[in-house]
C-alpha positions in Angstrom: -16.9 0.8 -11.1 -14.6 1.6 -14.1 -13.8 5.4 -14.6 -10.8 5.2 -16.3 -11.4 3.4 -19.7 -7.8 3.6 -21.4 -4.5 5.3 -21.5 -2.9 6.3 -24.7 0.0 8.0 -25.6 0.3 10.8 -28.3 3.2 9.1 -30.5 5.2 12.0 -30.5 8.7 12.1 -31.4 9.5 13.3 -28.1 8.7 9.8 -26.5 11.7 8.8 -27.7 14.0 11.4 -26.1 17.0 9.7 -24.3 16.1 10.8 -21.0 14.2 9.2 -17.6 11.7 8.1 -17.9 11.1 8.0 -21.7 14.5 5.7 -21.8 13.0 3.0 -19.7 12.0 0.1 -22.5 8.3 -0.5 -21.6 7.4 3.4 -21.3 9.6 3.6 -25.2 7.3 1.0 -26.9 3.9 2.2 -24.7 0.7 2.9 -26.9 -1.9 2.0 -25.0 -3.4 0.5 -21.7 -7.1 -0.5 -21.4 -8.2 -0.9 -18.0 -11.3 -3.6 -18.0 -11.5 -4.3 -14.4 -12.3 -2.1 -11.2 -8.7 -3.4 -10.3 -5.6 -3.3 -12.1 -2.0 -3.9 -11.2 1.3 -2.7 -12.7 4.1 -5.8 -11.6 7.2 -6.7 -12.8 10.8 -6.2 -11.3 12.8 -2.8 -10.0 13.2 -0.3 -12.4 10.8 -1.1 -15.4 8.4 1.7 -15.1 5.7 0.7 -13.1 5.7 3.8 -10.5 6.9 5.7 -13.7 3.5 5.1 -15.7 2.0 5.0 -12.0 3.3 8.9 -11.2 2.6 10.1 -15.2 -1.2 8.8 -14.7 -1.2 10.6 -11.3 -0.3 13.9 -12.8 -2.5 13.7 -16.0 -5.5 12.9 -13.7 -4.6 16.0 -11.9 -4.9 13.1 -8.9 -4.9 14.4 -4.9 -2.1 13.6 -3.3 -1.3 12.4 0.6 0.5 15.3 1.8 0.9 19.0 1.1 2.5 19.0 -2.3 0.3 18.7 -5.6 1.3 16.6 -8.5 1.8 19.8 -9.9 4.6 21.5 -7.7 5.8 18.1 -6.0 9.7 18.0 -7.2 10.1 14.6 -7.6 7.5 13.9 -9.9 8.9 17.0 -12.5 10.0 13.5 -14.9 6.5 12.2 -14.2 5.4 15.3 -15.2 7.1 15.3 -18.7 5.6 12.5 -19.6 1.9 13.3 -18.4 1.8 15.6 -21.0 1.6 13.1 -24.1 -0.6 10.7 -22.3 -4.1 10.6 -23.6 -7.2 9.4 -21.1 -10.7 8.0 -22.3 -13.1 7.9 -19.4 -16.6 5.9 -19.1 -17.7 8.7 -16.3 -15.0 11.3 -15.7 -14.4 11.3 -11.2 -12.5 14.0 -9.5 -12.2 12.1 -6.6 -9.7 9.4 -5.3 -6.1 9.9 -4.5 -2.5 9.1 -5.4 -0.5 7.3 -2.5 2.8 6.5 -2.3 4.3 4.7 0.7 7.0 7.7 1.3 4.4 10.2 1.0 2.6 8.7 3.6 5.2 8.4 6.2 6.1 12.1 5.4 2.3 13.0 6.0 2.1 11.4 9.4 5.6 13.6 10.3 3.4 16.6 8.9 0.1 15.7 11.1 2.0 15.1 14.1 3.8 18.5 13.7 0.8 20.1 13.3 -0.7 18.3 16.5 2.1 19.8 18.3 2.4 23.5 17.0 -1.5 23.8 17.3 -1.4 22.4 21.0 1.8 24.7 21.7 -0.4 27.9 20.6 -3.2 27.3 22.9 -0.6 27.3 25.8 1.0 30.3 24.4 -1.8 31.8 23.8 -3.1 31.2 27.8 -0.5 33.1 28.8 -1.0 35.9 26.2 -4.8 36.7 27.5 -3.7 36.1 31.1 -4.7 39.1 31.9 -8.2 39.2 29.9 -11.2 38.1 30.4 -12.0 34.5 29.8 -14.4 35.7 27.0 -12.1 36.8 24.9 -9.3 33.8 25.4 -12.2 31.4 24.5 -13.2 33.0 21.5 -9.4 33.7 20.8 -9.2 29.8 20.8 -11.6 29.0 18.6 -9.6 28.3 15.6 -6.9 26.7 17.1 -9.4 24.2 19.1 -11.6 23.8 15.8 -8.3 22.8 13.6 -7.8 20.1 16.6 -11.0 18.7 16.8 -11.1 18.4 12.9 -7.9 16.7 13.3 -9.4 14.1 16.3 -12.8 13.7 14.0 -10.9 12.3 10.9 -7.6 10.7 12.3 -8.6 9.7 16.1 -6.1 10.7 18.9 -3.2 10.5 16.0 -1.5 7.9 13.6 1.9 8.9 14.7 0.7 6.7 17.7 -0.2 3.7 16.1 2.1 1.4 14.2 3.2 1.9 10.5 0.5 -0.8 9.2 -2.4 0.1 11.3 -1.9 3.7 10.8 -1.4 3.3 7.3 -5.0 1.3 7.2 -6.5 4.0 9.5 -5.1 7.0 6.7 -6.4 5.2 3.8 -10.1 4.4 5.1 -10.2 8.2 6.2 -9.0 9.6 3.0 -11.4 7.5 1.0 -13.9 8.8 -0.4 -17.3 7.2 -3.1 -16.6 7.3 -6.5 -13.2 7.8 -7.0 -10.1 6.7 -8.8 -7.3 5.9 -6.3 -3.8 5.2 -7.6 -1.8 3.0 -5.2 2.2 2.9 -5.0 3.6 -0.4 -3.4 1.0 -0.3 -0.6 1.8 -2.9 1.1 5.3 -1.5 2.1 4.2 -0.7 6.0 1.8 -3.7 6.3 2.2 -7.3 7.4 0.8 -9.8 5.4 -2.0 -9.8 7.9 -2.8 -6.2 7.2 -2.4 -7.0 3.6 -4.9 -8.9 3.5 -7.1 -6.3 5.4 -6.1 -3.6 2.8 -7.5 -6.5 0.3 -10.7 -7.1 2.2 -11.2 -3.1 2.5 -10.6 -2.4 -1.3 -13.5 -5.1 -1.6 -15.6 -3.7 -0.4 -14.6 -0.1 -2.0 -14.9 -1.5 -4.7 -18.3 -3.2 -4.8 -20.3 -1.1 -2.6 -18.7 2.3 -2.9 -17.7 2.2 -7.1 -14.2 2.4 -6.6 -11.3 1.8 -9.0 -7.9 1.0 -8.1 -4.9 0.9 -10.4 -2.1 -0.6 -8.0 1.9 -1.0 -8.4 3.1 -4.0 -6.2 5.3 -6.8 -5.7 2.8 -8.5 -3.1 1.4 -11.7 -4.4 -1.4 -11.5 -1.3 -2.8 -8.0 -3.2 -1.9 -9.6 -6.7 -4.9 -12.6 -5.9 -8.0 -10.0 -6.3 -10.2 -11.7 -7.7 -11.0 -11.0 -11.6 -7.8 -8.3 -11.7 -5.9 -7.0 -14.2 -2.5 -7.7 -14.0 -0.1 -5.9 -16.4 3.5 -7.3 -16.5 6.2 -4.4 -16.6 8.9 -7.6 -17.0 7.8 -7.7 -21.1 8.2 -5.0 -23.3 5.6 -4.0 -24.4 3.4 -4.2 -21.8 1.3 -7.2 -21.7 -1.6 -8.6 -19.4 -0.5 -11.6 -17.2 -2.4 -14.6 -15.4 -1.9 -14.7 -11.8 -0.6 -18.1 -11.9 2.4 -16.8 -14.7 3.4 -14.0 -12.1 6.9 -14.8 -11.4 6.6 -13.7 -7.4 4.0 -15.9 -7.4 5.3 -18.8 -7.9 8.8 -18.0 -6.4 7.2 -16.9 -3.1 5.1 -20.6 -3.2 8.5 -22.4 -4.1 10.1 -21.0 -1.4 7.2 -21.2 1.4 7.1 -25.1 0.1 10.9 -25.5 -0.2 13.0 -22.9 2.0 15.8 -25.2 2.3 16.5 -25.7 -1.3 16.2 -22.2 -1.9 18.4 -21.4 0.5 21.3 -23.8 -0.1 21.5 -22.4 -3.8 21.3 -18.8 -2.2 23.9 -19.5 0.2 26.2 -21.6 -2.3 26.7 -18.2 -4.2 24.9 -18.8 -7.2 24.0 -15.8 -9.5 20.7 -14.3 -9.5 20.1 -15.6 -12.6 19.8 -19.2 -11.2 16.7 -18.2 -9.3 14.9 -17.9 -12.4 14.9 -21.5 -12.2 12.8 -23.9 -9.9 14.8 -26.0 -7.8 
């Protein structure tokens, strides 16, 4: 389902301050983004605004985040920030729900949980010796809370991502944070997962999607998430902004050249030629 209808911008002078992220091109010309489909992608190279727009969107929303900061005290989205406040958002049915994920923020949440684990399993001890010499009454109602806050932890993350791989804990994080209804905005995903798991994340967001009225805006450079079918691609290479087929995607058809033709590729890498060259097919 489509929550979030468009974004506009306010066209106030102070989108044209000379200061990140209004000095990136494609957030200096933005006006507008209409988002048509349950799934839309922000692509294009390094450093031409996609997480930019991605983090403004976040903090407009007033979107949950992965760990314990809010888009309203996290640091590092203060630019972000800055420019939330001259976006404008149209909504078919406004949602509270979703969640704004970024790959670091998830590593740094399953640091967080795994801490937790341990200073909550390190207070029962200490608190075993503390009622030593009490009756067992009172030391089981004493741990309560501490065995509650565990058991919350085993019911919605099993025994503990910090003991699965990056990818599969990653997978195992999103599907218990999801939640019906919501509008989840997505960060390069597919930085902890194999193209095998990429593909799972795919398959999952299906299903989100078209049984559970999901929508997804997405920044990535995976070509595997890029193939959902009937997305909205925005290219962040163009300025403006402008929708793209998948076929036009430039890491689309540079990934296929070089799966087809690794050799080629990688006698005109290894000759030394500029970066430039790559922009042509071999």
């Amino acid at each position: 389902m489509i929550h979030l209808r468009t974004l506009t911008t306010d066209g106030s002078d102070a989108l044209k301050r000379n200061a990140y992220p209004f000095n990136v091109p494609t957030i200096r010309t933005l006006t507008a983004i209409t988002f048509s489909a349950e799934v839309t992608f922000f692509v294009g190279e390094n450093g031409t605004g996609k997480s930019a727009l991605l983090e403004a969107l976040a903090c407009a929303v007033g979107a949950i985040t992965a760990g314990s900061e809010s888009v309203k005290t996290d640091r590092t989205l203060e630019p972000a920030r800055s420019l939330a406040q001259h976006l404008r958002l149209a909504w078919i049915r406004r949602t509270h729900k979703g969640l704004f994920l970024r790959a670091e923020d998830f590593f740094g949440y399953v640091k967080h949980l795994a801490q937790t684990r341990a200073d909550l399993e390190n207070d029962l001890q200490a608190l075993d010796e503390e009622y030593k010499d009490r009756t067992d009454e009172a030391l089981h109602w004493a741990r309560i809370p501490y065995k509650s806050e565990l058991s919350a932890l085993q019911q919605r993350y099993g025994s503990g991502l910090e003991t699965h791989s990056h990818g599969e804990s990653f997978l195992e994080f999103f599907q218990a944070r999801f939640v019906p209804g919501g509008l989840y905005l997505l960060d390069e995903p597919e930085t902890p997962l194999s193209p095998k798991r990429q593909l799972t994340l795919l398959s999952m967001i299906h299903r989100m999607v078209q049984a559970q009225q999901a929508q997804f805006i997405i920044v990535t450079h995976s070509p595997l998430l890029m193939a959902y079918p009937g997305a909205l691609i925005y290219s962040f290479d163009q300025t403006p902004i402008q929708p793209v087929s998948y076929a036009e995607l430039e890491s689309v058809w540079l990934t296929r050249s070089f799966l087809t033709q690794p050799g080629q590729w990688l006698d005109r890498l290894f000759d030394g030629q500029d970066e430039s060259s790559l922009n042509q097919r071999p």
